[in-house]
N, C-alpha and C positions, 0 to 999 in steps of 0.2 A: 504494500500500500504506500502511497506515496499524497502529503499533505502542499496543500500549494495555500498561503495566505496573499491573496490580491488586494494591494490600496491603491485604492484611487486617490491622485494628490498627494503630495509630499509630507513627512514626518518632521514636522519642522521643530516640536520640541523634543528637548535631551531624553528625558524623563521616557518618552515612546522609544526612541530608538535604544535607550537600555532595556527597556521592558520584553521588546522584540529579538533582542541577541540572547538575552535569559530564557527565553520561549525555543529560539533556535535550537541552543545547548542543551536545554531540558531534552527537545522531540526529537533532536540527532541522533541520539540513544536506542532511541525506540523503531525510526521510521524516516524513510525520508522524506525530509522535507526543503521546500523552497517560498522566498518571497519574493513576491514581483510588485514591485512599485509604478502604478500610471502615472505618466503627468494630470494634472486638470483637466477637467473637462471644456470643450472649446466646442462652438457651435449652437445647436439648437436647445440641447436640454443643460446646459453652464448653468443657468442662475432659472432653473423651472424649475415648481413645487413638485416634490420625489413621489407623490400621490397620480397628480397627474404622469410621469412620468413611468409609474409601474403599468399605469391604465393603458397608455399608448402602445407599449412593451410586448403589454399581454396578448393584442387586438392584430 
């Protein structure tokens, strides 16, 4: 099995990107795992409510 954590947008405080290397080393152990980080969102859904967004998505 193999774990993937997707973030969308950048990790911009300290505090996440330790939390995230501790999570790494924890599931390294166990399973592999990888993080992929997107840049922001650019475009049509950037700054639209994540409701209407999922509605769109689904259709």
């Amino acid at each position: 099995m193999q774990l993937s954590l997707i973030a969308i947008g950048t990790t911009g405080q300290p505090w996440v990107r330790d939390g995230l290397d501790m999570y790494n080393t924890r599931l390294g152990r166990y399973t592999k795992y990888s993080y992929i980080e997107t840049p922001n969102l650019k475009g049509k859904f950037a700054k639209a409510d994540p409701a209407r967004v999922m509605k769109e998505e689904a259709a």
